[in-house]
C-alpha positions as CSV (number, residue, x, y, z in Angstrom):
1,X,-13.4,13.3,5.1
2,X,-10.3,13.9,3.3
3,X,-9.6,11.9,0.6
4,X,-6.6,9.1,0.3
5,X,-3.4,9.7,-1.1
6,X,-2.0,5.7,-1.0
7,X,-3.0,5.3,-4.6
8,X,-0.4,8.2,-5.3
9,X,2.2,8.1,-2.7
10,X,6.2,8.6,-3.2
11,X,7.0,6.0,-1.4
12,X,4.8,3.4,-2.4
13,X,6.4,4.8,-6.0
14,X,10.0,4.0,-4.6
15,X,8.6,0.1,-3.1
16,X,6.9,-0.4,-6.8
17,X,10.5,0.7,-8.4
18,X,12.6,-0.8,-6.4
19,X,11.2,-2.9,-3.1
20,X,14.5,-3.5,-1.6
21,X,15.4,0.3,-1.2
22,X,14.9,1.7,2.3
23,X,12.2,3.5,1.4
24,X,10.6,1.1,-0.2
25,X,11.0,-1.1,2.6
26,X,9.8,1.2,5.3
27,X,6.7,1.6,3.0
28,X,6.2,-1.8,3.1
29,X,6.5,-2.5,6.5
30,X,4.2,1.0,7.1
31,X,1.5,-0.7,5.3
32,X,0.9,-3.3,8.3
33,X,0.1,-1.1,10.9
34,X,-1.0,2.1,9.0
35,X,-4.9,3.4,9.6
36,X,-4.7,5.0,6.3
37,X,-3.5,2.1,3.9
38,X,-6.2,0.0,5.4
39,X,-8.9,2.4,4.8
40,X,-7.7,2.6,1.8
41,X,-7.6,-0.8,1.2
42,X,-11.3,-1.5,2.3
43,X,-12.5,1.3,0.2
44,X,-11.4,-1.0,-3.1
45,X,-13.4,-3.0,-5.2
46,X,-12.8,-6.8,-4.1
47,X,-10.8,-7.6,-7.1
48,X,-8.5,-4.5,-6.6
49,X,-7.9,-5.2,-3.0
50,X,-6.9,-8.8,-4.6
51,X,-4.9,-7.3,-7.0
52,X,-3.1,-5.2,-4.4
53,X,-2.6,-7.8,-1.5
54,X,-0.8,-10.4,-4.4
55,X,1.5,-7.4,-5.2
56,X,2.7,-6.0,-2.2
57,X,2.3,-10.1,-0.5
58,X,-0.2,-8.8,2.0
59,X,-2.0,-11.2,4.1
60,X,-4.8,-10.5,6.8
């Protein structure tokens, strides 16, 4: 299986530097629904994932 690129995508980049951007936001609101991210996600240590969810105000 290919690996994941979230940890090194653009447009998590553009969220991180500036959230209210429209890329940023459509990164954002990506993340809920997006196979990828929440493979991604689950393939993180727990206090990564932790890290992660605080950041980007993720809930389950």
């Amino acid at each position: 299986m290919a690996q994941s690129n979230c940890s090194t995508c653009r447009f998590r980049k553009k969220y991180d530097d500036n959230p209210a951007s429209l890329l940023g936001r459509l990164w954002r609101w990506h993340t809920n629904w997006c196979p990828g991210w929440k493979k991604y996600m689950q393939s993180l240590p727990e206090n990564e994932r932790k890290i992660l969810k605080e950041k980007y105000k993720i809930t389950d």
